[in-house]
Structures are given as C-alpha cells and as structure tokens.
Backbone and ligand atoms as CSV (ligand in chain L), in Angstrom:
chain,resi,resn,atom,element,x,y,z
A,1,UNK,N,N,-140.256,14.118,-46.761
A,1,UNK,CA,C,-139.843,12.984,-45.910
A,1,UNK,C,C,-140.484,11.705,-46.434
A,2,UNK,N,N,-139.485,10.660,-46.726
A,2,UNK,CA,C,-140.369,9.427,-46.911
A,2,UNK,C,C,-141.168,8.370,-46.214
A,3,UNK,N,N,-141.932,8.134,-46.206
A,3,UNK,CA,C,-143.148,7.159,-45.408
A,3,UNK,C,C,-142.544,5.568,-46.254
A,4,UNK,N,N,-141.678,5.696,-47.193
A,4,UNK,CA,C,-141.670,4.239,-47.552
A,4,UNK,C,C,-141.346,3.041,-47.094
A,5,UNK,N,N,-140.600,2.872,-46.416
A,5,UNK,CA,C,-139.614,1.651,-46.131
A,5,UNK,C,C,-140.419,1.898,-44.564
A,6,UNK,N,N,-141.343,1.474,-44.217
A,6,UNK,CA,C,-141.665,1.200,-42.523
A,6,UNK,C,C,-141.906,-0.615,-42.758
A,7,UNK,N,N,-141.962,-1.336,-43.600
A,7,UNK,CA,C,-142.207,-2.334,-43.682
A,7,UNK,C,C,-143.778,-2.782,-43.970
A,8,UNK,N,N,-144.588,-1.682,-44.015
A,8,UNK,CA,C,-145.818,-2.441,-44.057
A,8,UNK,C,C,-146.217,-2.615,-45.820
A,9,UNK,N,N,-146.926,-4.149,-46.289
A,9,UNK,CA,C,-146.858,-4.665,-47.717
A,9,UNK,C,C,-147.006,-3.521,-48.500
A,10,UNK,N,N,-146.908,-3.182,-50.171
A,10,UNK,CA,C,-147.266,-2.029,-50.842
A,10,UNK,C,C,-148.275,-2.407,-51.644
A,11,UNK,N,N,-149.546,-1.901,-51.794
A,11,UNK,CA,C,-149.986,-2.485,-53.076
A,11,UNK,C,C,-150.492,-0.992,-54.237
A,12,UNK,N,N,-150.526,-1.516,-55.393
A,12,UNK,CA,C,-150.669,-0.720,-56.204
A,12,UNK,C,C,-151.865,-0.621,-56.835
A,13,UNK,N,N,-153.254,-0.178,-56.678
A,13,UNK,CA,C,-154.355,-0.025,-57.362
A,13,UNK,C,C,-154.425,0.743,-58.345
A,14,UNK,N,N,-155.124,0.254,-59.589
A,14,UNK,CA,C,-154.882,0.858,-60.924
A,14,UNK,C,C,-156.519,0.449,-61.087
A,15,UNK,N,N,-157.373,1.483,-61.260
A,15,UNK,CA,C,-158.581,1.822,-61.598
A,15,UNK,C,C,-159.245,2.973,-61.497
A,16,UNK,N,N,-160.491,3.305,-62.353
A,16,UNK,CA,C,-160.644,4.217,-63.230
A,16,UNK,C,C,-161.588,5.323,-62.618
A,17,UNK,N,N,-162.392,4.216,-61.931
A,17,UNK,CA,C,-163.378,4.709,-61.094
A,17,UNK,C,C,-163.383,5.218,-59.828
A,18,UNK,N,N,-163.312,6.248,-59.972
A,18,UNK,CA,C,-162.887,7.442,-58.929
A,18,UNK,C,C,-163.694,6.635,-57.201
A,19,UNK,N,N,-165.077,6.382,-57.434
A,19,UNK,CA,C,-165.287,6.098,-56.454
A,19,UNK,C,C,-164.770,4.853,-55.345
A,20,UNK,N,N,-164.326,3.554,-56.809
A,20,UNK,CA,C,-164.290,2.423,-56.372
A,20,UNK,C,C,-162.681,2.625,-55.869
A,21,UNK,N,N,-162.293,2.867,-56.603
A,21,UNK,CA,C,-160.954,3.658,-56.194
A,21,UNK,C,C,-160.467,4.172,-54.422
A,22,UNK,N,N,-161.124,5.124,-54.309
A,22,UNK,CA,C,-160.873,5.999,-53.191
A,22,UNK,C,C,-161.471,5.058,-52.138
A,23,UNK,N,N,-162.319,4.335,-52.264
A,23,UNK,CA,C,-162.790,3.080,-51.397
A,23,UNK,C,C,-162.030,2.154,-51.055
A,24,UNK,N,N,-161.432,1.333,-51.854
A,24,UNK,CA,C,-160.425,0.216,-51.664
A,24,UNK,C,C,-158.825,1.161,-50.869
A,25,UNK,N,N,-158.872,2.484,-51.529
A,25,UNK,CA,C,-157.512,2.522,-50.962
A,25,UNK,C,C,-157.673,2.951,-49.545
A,26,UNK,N,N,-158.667,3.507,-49.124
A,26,UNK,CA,C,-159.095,3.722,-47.878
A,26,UNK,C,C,-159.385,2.438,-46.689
A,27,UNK,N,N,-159.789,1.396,-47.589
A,27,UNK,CA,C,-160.037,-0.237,-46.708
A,27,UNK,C,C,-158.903,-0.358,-46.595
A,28,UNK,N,N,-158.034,-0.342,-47.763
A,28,UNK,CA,C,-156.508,-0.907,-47.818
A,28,UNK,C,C,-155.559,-0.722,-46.954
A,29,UNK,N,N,-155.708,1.210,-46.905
A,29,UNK,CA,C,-154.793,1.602,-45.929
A,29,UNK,C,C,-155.489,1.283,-44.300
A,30,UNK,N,N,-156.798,1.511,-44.440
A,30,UNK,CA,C,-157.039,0.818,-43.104
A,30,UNK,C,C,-156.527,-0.471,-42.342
A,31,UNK,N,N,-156.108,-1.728,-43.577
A,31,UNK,CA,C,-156.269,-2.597,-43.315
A,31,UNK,C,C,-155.048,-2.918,-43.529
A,32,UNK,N,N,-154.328,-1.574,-43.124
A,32,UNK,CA,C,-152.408,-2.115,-42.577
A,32,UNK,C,C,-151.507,-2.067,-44.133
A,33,UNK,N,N,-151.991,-2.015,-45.048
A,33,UNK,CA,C,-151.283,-1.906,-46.196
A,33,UNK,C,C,-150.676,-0.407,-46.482
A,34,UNK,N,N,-149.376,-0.222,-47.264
A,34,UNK,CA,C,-149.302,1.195,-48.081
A,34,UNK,C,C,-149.610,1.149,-49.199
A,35,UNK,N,N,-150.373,2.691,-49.677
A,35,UNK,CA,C,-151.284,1.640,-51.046
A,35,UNK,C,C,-150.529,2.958,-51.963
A,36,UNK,N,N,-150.596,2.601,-52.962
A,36,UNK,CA,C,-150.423,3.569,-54.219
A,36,UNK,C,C,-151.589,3.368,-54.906
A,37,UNK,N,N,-151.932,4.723,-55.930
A,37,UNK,CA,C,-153.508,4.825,-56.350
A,37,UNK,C,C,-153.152,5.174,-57.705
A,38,UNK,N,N,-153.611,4.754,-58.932
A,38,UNK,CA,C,-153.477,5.220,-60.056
A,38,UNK,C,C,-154.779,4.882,-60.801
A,39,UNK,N,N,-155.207,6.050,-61.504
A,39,UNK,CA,C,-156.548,5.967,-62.560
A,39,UNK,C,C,-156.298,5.577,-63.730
A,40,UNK,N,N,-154.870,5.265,-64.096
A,40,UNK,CA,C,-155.193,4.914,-65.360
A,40,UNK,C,C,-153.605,4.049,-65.939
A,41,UNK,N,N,-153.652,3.523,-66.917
A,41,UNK,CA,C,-152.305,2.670,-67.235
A,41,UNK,C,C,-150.957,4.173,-67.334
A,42,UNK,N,N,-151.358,5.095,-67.798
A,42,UNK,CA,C,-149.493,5.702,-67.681
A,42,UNK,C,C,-149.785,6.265,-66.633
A,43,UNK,N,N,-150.447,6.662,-65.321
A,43,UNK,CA,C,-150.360,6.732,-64.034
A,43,UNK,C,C,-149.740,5.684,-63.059
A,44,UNK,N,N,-150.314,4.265,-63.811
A,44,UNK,CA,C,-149.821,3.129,-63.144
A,44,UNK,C,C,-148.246,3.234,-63.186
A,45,UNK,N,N,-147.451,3.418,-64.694
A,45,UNK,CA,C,-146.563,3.484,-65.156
A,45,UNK,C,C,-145.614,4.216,-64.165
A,46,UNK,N,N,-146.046,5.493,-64.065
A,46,UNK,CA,C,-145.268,6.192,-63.393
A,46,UNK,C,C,-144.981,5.846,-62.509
A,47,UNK,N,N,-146.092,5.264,-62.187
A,47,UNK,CA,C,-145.822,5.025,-60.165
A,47,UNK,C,C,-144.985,3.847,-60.105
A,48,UNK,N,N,-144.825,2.907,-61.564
A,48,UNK,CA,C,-143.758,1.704,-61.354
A,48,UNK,C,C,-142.550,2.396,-61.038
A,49,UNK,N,N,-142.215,3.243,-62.003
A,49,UNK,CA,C,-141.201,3.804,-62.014
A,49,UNK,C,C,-140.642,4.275,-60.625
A,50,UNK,N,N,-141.314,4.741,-60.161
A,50,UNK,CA,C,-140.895,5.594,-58.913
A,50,UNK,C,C,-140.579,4.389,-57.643
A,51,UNK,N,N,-141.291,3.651,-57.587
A,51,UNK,CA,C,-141.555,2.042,-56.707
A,51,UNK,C,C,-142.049,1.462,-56.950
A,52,UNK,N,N,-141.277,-0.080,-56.296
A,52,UNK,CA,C,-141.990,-1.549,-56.884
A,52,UNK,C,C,-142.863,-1.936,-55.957
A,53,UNK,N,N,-144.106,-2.194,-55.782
A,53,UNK,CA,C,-145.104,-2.668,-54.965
A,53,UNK,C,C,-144.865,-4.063,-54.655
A,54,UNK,N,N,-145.536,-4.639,-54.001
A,54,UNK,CA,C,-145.975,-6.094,-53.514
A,54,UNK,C,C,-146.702,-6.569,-54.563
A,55,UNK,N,N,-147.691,-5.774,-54.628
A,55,UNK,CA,C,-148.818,-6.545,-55.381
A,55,UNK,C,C,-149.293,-5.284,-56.039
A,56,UNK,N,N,-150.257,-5.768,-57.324
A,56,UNK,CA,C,-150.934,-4.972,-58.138
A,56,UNK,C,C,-152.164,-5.325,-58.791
A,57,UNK,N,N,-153.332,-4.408,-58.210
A,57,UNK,CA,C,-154.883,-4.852,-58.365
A,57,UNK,C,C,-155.073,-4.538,-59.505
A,58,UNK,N,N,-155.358,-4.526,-60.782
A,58,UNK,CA,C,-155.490,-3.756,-61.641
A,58,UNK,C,C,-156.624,-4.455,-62.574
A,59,UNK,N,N,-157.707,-3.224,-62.874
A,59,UNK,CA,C,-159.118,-2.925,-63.182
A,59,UNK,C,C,-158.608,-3.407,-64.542
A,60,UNK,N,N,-159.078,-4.245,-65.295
A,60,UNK,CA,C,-159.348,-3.923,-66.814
A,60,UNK,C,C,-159.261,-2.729,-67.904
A,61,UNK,N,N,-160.688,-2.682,-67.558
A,61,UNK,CA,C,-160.970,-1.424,-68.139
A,61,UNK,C,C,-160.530,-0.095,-67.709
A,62,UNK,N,N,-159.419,0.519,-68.467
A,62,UNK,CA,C,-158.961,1.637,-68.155
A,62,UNK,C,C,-158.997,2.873,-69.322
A,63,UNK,N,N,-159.346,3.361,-69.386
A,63,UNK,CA,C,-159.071,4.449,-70.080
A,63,UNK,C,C,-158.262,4.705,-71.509
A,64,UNK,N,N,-157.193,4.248,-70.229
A,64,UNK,CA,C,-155.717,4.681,-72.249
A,64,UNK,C,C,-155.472,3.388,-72.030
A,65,UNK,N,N,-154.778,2.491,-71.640
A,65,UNK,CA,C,-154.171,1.257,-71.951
A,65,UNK,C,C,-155.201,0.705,-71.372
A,66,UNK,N,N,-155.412,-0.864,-72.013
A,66,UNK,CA,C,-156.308,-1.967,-71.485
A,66,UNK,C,C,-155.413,-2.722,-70.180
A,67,UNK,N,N,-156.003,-3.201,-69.617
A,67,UNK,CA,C,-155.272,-3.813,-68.152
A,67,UNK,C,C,-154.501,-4.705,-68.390
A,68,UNK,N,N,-155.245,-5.453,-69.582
A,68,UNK,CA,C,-154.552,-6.841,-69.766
A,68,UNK,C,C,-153.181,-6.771,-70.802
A,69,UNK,N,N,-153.136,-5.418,-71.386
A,69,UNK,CA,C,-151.795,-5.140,-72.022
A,69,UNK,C,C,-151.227,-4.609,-71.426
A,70,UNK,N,N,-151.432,-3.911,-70.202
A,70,UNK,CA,C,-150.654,-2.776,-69.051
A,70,UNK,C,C,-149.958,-4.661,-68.834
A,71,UNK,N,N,-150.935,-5.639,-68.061
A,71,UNK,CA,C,-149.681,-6.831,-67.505
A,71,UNK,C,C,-148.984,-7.406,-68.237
A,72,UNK,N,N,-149.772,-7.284,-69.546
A,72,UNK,CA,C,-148.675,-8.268,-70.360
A,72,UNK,C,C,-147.048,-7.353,-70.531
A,73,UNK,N,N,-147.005,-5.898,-71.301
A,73,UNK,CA,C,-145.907,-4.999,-70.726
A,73,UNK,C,C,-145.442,-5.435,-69.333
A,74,UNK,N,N,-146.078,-5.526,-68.299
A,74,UNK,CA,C,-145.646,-5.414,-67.042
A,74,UNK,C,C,-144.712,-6.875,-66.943
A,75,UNK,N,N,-144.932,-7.619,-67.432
A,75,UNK,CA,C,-144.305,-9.145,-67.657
A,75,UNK,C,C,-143.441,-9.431,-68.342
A,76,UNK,N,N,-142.985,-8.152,-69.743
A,76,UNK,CA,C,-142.268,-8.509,-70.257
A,76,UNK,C,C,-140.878,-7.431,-69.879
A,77,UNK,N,N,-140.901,-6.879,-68.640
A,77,UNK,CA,C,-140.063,-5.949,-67.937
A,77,UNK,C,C,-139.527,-6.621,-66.882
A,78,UNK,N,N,-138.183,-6.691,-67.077
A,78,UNK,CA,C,-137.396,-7.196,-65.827
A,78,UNK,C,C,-137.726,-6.662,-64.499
A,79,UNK,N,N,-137.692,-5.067,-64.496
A,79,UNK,CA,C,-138.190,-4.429,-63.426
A,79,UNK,C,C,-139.751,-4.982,-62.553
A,80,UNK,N,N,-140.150,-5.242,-63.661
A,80,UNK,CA,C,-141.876,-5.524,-62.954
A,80,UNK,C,C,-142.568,-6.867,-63.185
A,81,UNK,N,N,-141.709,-8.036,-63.603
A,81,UNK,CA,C,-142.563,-8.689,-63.655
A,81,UNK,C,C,-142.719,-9.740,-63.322
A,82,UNK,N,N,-141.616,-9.902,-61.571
A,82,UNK,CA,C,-141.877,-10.363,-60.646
A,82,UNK,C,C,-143.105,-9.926,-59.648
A,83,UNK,N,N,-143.304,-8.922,-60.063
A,83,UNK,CA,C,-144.882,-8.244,-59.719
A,83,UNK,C,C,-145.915,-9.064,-59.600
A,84,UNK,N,N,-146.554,-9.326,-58.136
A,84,UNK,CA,C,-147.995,-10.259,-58.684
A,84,UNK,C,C,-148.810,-9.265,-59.376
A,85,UNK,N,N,-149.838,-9.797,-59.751
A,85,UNK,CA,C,-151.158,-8.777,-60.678
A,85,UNK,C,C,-152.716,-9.689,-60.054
A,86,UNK,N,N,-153.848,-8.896,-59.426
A,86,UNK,CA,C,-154.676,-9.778,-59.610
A,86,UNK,C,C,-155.793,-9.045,-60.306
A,87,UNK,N,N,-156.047,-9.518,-61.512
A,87,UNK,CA,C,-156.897,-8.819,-62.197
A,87,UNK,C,C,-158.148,-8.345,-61.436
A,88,UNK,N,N,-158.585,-6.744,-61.463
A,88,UNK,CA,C,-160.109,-6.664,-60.949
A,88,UNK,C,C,-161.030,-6.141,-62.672
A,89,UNK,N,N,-162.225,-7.183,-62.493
A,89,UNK,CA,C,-163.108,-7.324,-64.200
A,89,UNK,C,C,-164.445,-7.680,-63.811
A,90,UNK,N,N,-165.597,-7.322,-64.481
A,90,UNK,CA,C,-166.251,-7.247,-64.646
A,90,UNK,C,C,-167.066,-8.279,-65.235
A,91,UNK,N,N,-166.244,-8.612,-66.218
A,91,UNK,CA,C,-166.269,-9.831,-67.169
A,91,UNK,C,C,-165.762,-11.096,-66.572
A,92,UNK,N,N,-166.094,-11.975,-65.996
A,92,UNK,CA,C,-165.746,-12.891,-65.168
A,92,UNK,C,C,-165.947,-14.519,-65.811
A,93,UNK,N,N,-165.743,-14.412,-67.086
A,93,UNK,CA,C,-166.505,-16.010,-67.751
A,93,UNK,C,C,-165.336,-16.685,-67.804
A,94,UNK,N,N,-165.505,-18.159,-67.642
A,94,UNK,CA,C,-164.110,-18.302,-68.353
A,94,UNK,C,C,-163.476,-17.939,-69.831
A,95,UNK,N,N,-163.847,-17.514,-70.538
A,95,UNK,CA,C,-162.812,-17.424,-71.719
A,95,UNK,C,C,-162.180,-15.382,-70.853
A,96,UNK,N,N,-162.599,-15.253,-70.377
A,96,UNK,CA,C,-161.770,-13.756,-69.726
A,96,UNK,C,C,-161.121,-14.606,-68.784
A,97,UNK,N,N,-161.426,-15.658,-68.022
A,97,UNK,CA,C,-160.308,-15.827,-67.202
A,97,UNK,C,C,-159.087,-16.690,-67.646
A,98,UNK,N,N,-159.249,-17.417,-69.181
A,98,UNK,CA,C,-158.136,-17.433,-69.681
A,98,UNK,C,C,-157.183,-16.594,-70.206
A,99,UNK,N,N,-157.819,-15.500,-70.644
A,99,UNK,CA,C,-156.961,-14.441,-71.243
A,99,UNK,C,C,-156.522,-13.248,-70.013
A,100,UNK,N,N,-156.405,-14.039,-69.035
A,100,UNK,CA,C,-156.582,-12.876,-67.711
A,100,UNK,C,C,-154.858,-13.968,-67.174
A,101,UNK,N,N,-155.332,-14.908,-67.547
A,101,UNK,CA,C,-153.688,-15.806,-66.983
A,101,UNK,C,C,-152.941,-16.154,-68.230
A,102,UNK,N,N,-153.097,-15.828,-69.311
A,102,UNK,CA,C,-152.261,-15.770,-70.613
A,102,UNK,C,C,-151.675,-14.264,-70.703
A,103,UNK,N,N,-152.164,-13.338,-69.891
A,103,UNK,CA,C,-151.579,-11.967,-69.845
A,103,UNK,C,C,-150.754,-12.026,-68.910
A,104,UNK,N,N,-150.632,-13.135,-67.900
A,104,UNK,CA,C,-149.897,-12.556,-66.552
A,104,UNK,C,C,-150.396,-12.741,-65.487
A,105,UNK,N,N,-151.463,-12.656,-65.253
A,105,UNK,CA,C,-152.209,-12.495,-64.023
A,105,UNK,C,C,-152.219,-13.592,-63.277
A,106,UNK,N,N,-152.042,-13.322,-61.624
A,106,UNK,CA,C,-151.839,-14.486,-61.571
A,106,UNK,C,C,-152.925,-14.749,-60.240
A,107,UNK,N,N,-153.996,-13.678,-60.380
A,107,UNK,CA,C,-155.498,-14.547,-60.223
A,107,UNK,C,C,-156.361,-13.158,-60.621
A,108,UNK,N,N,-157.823,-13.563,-60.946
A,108,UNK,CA,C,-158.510,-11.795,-60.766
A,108,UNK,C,C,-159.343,-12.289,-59.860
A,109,UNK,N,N,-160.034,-10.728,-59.783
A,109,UNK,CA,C,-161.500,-11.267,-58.826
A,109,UNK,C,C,-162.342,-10.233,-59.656
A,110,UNK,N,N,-163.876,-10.669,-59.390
A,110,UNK,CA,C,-164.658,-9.972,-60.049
A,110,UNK,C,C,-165.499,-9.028,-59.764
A,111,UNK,N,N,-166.095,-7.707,-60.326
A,111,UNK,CA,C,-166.919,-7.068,-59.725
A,111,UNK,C,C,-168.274,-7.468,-59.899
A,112,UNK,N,N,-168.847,-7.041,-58.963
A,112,UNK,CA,C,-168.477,-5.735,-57.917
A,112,UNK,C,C,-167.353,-6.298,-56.406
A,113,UNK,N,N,-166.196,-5.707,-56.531
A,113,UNK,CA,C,-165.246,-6.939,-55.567
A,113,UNK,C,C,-165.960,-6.691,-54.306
A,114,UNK,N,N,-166.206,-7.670,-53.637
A,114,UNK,CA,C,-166.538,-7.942,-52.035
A,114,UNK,C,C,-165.418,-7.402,-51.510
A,115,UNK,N,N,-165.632,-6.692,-50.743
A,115,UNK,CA,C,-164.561,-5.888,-49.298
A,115,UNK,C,C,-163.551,-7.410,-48.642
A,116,UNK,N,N,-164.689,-7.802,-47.821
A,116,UNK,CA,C,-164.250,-8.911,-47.131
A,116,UNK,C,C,-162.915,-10.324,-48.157
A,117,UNK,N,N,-163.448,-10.307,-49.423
A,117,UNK,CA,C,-162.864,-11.670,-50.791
A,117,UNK,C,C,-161.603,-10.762,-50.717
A,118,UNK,N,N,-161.752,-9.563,-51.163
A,118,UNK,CA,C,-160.409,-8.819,-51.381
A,118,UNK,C,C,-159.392,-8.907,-50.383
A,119,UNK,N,N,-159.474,-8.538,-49.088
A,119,UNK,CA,C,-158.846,-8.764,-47.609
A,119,UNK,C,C,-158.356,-10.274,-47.351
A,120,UNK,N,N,-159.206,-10.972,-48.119
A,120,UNK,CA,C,-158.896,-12.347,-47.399
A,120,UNK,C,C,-157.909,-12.758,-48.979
A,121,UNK,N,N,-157.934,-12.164,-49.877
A,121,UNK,CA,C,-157.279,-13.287,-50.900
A,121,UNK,C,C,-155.577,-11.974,-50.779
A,122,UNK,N,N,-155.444,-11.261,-50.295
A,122,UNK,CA,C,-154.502,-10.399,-50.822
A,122,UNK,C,C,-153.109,-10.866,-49.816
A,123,UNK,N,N,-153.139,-11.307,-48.511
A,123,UNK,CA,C,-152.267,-11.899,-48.244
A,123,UNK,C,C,-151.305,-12.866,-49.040
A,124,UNK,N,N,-151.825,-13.931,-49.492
A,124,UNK,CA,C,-151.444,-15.351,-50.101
A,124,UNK,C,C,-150.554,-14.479,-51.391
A,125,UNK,N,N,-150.674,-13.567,-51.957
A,125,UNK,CA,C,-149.988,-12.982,-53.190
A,125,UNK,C,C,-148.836,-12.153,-52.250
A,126,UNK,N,N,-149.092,-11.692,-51.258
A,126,UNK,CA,C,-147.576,-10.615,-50.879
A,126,UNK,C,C,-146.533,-11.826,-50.409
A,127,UNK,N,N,-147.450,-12.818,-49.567
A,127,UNK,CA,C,-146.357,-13.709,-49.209
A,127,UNK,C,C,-145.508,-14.615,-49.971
A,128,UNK,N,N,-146.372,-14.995,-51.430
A,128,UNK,CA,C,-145.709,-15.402,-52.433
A,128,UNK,C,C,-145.023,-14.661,-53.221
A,129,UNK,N,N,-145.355,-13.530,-53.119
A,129,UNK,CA,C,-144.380,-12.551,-54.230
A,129,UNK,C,C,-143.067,-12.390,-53.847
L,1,MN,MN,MN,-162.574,0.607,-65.220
C-alpha cells in the first residue's frame, strides 16, 4: 500500500553516516516531513528513480560518488534538476562554498548540522521548489 501522495513535503537524505543519518530522518519525520534515506550516491539514484522529492540534503562525502558530482548529474537531468539540493559538508570555507553553488546547490549547511538551523532553513527550499 502506498503512504505517498498524503501531501506531506518529501525530502531525500543522502548520507553515509549511519548514525547522523537515522537521526535527521527521525527529526524529519517527526517534524511532519516524508523522508527518504539513502547511504550513498547509487542508493540516492535509485530512490530518484522511484520518486521525485521536494528537496535533497545531501552529505558530500559519500562513499562511491562525491556529492558534488551526484548534483552536478542531478542538474544535468531533466527529471531531477528542478530538485533543490542543500549541501550537508564539513568543509565550510568559502572556496567549498563556491564549488558547492557551481555544482548546483542551491545552499549547504555545515557540520556538525544544528537540529534547530536544519528545521528552520528547510521550509524556504520546499516552498520555492
Ligand atoms: Mn559522509
């Protein structure tokens, strides 16, 4: 049976870290969203495939694909790249946050992400998307 279409936003988390992971999607879904969870760029993939999200958090550092080539792909796909993206990195200087909006992105935030920054910036992207 599908849970999809009740109307509440979708977002798509793509990160690596099992813990940080299972955390956000647990705030997320708490916090009224349907979330999709993927550890890694062809997990992300799949899950494009299957549905288009609202929005898409996606970690950098991943495993098999780098984040910032998962968006740049993701941008150059008709299917996905009306997709917002807000980068989540580690690396937070500006010369990463130029190459973070030359990939696509169209904001990040940095770790370790604040609970509360995340909640408050994720609206402004579903309503614009
Ligand atoms: Mn990572």
């Amino acid at each position: 049976m599908s849970e999809r279409s009740d109307g509440r936003p979708h977002i798509l988390l793509v990160e690596d870290n099992a813990t940080i992971r299972d955390a956000f999607c647990l705030l997320l879904t708490e916090s009224g969203y349907e979330m999709s969870c993927a550890s890694c760029g062809e997990e992300a993939l799949q899950s494009l495939r299957e549905t288009v999200p609202d929005l898409i958090l996606m970690d950098l550092g991943l495993p098999d694909i780098p984040g910032l080539e998962l968006t740049r792909r993701l941008k150059e796909d008709e299917a996905t790249r009306d997709i917002p993206v807000v980068a989540i990195t580690g690396r937070a200087q500006e010369a990463d946050e130029r190459a973070c909006r030359a990939a696509g992105c169209a904001a990040h935030i940095a770790k370790p992400v604040n609970s509360r920054d995340l909640l408050e910036m994720i609206p402004a992207f579903i309503e614009n998307g």
